[in-house]
C-alpha positions as CSV (number, residue, x, y, z in Angstrom):
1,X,-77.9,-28.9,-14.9
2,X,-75.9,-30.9,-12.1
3,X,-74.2,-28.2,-10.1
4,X,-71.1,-29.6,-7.7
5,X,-71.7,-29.6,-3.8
6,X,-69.4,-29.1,-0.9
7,X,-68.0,-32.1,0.2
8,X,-66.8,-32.7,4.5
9,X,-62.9,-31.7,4.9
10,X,-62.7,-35.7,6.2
11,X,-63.9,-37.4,3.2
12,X,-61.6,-34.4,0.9
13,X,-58.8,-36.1,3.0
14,X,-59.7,-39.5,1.9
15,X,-60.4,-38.4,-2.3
16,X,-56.7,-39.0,-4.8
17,X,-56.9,-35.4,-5.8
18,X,-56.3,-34.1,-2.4
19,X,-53.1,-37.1,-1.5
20,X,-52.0,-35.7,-5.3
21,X,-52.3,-31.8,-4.1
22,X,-50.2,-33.0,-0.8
23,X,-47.5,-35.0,-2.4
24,X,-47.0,-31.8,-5.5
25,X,-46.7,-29.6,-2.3
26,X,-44.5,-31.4,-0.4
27,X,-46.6,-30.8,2.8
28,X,-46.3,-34.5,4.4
29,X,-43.3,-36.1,4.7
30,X,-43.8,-39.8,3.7
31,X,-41.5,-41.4,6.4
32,X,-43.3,-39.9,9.1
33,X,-46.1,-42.5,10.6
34,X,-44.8,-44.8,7.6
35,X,-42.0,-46.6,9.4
36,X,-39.9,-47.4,13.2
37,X,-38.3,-44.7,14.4
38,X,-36.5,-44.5,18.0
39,X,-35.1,-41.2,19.9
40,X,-31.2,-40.9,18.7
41,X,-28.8,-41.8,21.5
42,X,-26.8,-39.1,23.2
43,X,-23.2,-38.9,21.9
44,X,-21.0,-40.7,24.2
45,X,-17.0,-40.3,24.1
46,X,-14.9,-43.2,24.2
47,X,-11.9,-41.8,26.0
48,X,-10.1,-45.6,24.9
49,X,-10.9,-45.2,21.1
50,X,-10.1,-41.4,21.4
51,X,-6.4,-42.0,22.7
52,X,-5.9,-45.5,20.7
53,X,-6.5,-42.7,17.5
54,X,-4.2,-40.1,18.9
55,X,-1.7,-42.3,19.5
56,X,-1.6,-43.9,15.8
57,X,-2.0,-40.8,14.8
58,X,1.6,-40.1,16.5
59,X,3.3,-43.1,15.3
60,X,1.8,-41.9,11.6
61,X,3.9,-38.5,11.9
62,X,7.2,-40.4,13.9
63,X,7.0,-42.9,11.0
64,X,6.7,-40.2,8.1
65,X,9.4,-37.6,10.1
66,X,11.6,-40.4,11.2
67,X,14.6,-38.8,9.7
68,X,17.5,-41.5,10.9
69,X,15.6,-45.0,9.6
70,X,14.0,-43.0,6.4
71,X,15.9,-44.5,3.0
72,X,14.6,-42.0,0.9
73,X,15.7,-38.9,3.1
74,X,18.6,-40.1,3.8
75,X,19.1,-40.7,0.2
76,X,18.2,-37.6,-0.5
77,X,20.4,-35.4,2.0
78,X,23.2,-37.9,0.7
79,X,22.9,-36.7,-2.6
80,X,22.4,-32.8,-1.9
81,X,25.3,-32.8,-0.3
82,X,27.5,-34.7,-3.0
83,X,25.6,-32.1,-5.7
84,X,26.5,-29.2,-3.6
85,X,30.1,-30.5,-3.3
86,X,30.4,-30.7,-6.8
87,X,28.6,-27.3,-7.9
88,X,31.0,-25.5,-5.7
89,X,34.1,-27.0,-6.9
90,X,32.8,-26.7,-10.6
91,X,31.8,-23.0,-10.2
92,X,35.1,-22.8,-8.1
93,X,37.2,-23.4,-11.6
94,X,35.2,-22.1,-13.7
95,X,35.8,-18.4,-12.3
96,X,39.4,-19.2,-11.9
97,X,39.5,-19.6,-15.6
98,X,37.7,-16.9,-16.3
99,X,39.8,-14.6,-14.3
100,X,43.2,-16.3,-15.6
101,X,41.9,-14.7,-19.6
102,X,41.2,-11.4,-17.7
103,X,44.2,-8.6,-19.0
104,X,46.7,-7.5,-16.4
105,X,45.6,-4.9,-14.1
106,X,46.8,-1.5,-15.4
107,X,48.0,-2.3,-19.1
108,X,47.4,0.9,-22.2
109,X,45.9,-2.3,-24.3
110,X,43.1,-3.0,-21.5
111,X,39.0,-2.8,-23.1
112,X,38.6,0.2,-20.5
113,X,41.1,2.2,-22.0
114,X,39.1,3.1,-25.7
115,X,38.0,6.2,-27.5
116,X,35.2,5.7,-25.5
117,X,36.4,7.3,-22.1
118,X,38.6,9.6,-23.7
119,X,35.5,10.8,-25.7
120,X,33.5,11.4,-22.2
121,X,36.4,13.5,-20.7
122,X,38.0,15.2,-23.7
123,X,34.4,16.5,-25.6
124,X,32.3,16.0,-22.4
125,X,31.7,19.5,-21.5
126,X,32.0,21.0,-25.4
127,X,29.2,18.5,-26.0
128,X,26.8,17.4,-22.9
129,X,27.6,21.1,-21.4
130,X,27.8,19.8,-17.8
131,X,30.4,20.7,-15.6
132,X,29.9,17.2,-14.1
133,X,31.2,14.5,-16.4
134,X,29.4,11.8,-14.7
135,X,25.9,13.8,-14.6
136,X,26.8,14.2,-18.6
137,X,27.8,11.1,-19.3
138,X,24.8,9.1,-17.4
139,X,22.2,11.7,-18.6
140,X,23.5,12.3,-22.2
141,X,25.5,9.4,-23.8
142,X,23.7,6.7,-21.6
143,X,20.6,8.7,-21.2
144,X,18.0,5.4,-22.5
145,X,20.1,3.3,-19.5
146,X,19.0,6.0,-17.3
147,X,15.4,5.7,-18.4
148,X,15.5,1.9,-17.8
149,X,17.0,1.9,-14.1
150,X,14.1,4.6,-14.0
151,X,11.7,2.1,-15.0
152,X,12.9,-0.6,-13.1
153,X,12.7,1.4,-10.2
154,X,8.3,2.3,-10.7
155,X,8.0,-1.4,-11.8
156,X,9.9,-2.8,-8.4
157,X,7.7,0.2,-6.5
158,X,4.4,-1.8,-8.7
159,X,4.9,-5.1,-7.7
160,X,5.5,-4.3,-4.2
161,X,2.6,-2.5,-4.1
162,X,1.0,-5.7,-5.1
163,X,2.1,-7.9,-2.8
164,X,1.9,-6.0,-0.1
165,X,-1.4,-4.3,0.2
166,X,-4.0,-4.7,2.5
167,X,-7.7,-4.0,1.9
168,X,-9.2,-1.5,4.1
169,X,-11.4,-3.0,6.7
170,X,-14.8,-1.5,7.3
171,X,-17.3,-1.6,9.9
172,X,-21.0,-2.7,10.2
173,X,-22.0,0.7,8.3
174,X,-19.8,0.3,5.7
175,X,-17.1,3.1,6.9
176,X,-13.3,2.3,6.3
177,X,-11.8,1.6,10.0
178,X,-8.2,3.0,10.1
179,X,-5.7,1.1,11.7
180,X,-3.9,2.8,14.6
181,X,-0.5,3.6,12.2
182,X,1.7,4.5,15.7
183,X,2.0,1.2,16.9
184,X,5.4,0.8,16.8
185,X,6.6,4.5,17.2
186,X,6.5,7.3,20.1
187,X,3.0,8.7,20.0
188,X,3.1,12.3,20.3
189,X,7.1,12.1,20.8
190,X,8.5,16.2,21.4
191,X,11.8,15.4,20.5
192,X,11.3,13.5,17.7
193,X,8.4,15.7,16.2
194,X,10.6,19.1,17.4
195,X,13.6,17.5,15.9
196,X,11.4,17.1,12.6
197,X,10.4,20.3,12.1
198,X,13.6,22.0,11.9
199,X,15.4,18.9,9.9
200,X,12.7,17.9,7.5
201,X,12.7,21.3,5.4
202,X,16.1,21.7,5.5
203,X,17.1,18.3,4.4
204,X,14.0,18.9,1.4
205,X,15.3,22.0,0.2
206,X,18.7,20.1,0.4
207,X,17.9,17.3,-1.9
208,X,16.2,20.0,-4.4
209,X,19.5,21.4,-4.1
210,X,21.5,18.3,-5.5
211,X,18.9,17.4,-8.2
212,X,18.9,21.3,-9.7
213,X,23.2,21.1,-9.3
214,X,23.7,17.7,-10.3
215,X,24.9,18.9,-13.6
216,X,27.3,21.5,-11.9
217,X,28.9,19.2,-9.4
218,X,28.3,15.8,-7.1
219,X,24.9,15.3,-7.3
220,X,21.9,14.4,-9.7
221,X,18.4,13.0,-9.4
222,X,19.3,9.7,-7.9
223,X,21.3,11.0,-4.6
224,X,18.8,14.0,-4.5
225,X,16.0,12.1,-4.6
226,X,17.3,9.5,-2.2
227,X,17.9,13.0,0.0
228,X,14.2,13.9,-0.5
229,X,13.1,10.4,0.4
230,X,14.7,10.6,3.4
231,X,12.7,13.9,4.7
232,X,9.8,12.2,3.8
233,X,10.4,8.9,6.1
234,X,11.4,11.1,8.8
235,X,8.4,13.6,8.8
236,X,5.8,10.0,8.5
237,X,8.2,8.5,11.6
238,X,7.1,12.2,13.7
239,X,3.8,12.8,12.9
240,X,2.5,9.4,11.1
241,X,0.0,9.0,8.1
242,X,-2.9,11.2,8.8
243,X,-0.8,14.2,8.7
244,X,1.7,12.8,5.8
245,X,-1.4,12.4,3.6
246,X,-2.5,15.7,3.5
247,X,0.4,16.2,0.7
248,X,1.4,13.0,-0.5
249,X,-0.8,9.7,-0.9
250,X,-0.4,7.1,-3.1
251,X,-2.4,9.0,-6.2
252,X,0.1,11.7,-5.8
253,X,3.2,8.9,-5.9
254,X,1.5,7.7,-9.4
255,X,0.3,11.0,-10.6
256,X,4.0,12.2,-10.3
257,X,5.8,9.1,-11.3
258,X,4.2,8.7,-14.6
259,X,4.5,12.5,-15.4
260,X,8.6,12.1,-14.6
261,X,8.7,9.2,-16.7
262,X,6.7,10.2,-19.5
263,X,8.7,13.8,-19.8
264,X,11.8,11.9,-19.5
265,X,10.6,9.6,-22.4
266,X,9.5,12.3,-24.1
267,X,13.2,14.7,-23.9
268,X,15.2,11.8,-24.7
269,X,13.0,10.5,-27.5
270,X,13.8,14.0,-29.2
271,X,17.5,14.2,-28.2
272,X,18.0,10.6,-29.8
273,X,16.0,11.7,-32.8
274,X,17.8,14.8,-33.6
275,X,21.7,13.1,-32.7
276,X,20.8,10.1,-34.8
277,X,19.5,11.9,-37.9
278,X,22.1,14.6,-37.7
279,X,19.5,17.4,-36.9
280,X,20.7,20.4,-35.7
281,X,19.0,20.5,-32.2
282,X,17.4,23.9,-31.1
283,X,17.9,23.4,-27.2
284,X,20.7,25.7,-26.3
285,X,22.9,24.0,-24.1
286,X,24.4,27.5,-22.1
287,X,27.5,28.6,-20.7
288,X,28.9,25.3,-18.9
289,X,28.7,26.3,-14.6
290,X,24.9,28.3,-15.0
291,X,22.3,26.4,-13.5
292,X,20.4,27.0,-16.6
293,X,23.1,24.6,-18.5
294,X,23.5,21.5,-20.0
295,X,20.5,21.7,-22.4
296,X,17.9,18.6,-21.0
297,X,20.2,17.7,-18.3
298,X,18.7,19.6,-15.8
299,X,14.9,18.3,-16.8
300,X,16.2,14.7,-16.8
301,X,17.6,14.8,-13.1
302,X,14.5,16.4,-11.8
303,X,12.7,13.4,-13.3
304,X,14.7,11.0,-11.9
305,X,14.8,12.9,-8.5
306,X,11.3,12.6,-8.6
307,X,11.1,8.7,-9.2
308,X,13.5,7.7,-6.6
309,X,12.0,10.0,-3.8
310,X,8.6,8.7,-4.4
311,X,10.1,4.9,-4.6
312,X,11.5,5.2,-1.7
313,X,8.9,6.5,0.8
314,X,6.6,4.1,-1.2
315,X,8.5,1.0,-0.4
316,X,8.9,2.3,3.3
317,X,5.4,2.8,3.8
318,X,4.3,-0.7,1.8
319,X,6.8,-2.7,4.6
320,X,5.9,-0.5,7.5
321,X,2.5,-0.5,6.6
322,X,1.2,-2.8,3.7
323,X,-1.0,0.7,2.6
324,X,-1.0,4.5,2.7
């Protein structure tokens, strides 16, 4: 039996198999020994070339922004102008006509004067049992328009909070870094934060005021919440976000938005049910002037009070701030 010996590293070097083990491994590049190479030349600048570019380069943009020898823009401003000329006039008559077919101002015959107005004011109380005919009307008889400006409202407060939000930044250890949020106000400002601690709970408890006695006089959830809004702008502008958000933060604004929206829903869902189908509905509606009066009236406007406050702080902080 033959058994294989040890061969020198020198003669290994000079067998296929080893050239074959080298080439698999990629361990010796082929070029190197294999052909004339030469040290690569140190970059030189060509200040002449440089400036002969920049300067083509310049009469490129003149050329292409050369508004007074340029057909095509000329052209074009040409006819803009003519089209705008023409829109105007044609929109021009077009409302003239319009408002020529519109009845004379005043006139028993006019659409405005129906059933429909005479309903609201002559049955208004008997059947909405507010005191305020507008509160009744807008919250009873055109309760589901309500419940769409409502919506329109959260979905305008949605799509701002898409376009406007900024990821939070973090540092090397992965820790969100807070932006300084009193940039552009008075840090630390005594009047200002003074002034908001005796005005801020009053003009709270104010707007809670108008929502609850929007069905007994001026009022409702839209001014009270715009009231409530208000307070809350005022106490960020004093004392800024870290101390705002101990109370409200964006997961409160959703949280309480949906709720307000989905109760609304909900009440109006069953009013329309019962008036449509002639049920006999078993919310009392109370003695017209209580605060516990006008059957869901009362619930709605606190809804809607809730919607518009939270919209509008939200779309104050999203422009001030891009975040809470």
């Amino acid at each position: 039996m033959r058994m294989s010996r040890k061969i020198p590293d020198q003669e290994y070097e000079k067998t296929l198999s080893f050239r074959l083990k080298r080439w698999l491994g990629g361990t010796k590049d082929s070029f190197v020994g294999n052909m004339e190479m030469k040290p690569q030349e140190e970059y030189k600048i060509d200040y002449n070339i440089d400036l002969k570019r920049k300067k083509e380069k310049e009469q490129r943009v003149a050329r292409a922004y050369d508004l007074t020898n340029n057909l095509e823009v000329r052209g074009f401003e040409k006819g803009y102008r003519l089209f705008s000329a023409l829109f105007c006039i044609f929109l021009v008559i077009m409302l003239l006509i319009a408002v020529s077919y519109l009845p004379s101002y005043g006139h028993m015959e006019n659409p405005v004067n129906n059933e429909v107005s005479e309903r609201y004011i002559e049955d208004g109380l008997q059947e909405t049992g507010a005191v305020n005919i507008v509160t009744g009307m807008i919250l009873d008889y055109r309760a589901f328009d309500t419940l769409g400006e409502s919506h329109v409202l959260f979905i305008a407060t949605c799509t701002v909070l898409i376009l406007l939000r900024r990821d939070k930044k973090k540092d090397e250890d992965g820790q969100d870094i807070e932006e300084n949020d009193r940039v552009y106000e008075p840090k630390n400002d005594v009047i200002l934060q003074t002034a908001a601690r005796a005005l801020v709970p009053l003009i709270i408890i104010f707007g809670i005021y108008v929502i609850l006695c929007g069905h007994l006089g001026p009022g409702g959830g839209f001014s009270g919440g715009a009231i409530i809004g208000a307070g809350l702008i005022l106490y960020l502008n004093a004392f800024g976000f870290k101390k705002t958000e101990r109370f409200f933060t964006q997961k409160t604004y959703k949280i309480l938005s949906v709720c307000a929206l989905g109760c609304y829903c909900l009440a109006k869902s069953y009013s329309f049910y019962t008036g449509a189908n002639h049920i006999e509905s078993v919310i009392p509606l109370g003695t017209p002037g209580a605060i516990l009066s006008s059957g869901l009236i009362l619930i709605l406007n606190i809804c809607v009070g809730i919607v518009v406050a939270g919209t509008m702080y939200t779309f104050y902080v999203m422009f001030r701030k891009g975040g809470y």
